[in-house]
N, C-alpha and C positions, 0 to 999 in steps of 0.2 A: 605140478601134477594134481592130478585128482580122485584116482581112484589108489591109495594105500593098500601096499601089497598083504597089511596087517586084516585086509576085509577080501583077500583073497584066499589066506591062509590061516585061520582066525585061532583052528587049535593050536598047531606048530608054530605059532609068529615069534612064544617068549623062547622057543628054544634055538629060534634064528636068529633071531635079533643082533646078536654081536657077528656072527657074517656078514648080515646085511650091511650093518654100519661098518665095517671094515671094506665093504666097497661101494659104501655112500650111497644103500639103495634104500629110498623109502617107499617112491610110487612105481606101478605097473610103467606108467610113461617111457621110465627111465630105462624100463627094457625092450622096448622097441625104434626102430627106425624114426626119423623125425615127421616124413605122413603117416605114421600109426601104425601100417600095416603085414610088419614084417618084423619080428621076434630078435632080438643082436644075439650073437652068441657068444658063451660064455669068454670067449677069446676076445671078441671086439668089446666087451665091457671091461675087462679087465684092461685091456691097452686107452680107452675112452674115460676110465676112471682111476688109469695109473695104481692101479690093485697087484697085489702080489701078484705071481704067477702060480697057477693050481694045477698041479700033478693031474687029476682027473677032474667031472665034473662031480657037483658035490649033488647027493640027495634031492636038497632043496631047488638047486638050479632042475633039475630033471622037473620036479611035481610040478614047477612054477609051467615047463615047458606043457608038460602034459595040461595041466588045467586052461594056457591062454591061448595055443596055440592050434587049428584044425589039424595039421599037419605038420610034426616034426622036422621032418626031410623040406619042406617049401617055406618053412617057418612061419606061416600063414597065420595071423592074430583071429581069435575067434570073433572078437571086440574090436574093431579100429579105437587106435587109440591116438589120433593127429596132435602132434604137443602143438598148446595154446600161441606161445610166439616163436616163433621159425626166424632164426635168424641167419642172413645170406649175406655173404662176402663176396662181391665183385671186384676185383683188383687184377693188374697183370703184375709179372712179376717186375722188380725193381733193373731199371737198364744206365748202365752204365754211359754220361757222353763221353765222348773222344776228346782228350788231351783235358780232363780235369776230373778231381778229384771226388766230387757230388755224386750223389747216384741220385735219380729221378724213379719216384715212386709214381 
């Protein structure tokens, strides 16, 4: 990442800080879609970064929305923020031959 969420939120960052690191967030990157342009929500970060589960959204997750986002409801990034290496898996799923044990990936 490149832009730290600590220079998004510069008064509030010491009193986030141990949130943020209980769900492994340091940069803006990390809360959007992999082209940039689309905000995750607090649900797909939490399942993406194996984080607890959060009764409601917290404070900080709101301001972050409000500050990066056009539009809350389209999650639209004000900033595209495209992560540097995009990494893509083409595989089909694993098929089993007929009368042996092996599966072919």
């Amino acid at each position: 990442g490149s832009t730290p969420i600590q220079h998004i939120l510069p008064n509030e960052y010491r009193k986030l800080a141990t949130h943020l690191r209980r769900m492994s967030l340091i940069f803006t990157e990390q809360l959007s879609t992999s082209d940039g342009n689309t905000m995750l929500t607090l649900f797909d970060l939490m399942v993406y970064q194996n984080s607890p589960q959060v009764g409601r959204e917290p404070a900080w997750f709101n301001r972050l929305q409000t500050l990066l986002t056009v539009n809350i409801t389209s999650r639209e990034l004000r900033q595209k923020t495209p992560h540097i290496k995009n990494y893509y898996f083409n595989f089909s799923p694993p098929v089993k031959i007929a009368r042996t044990n092996p599966y072919v990936l």
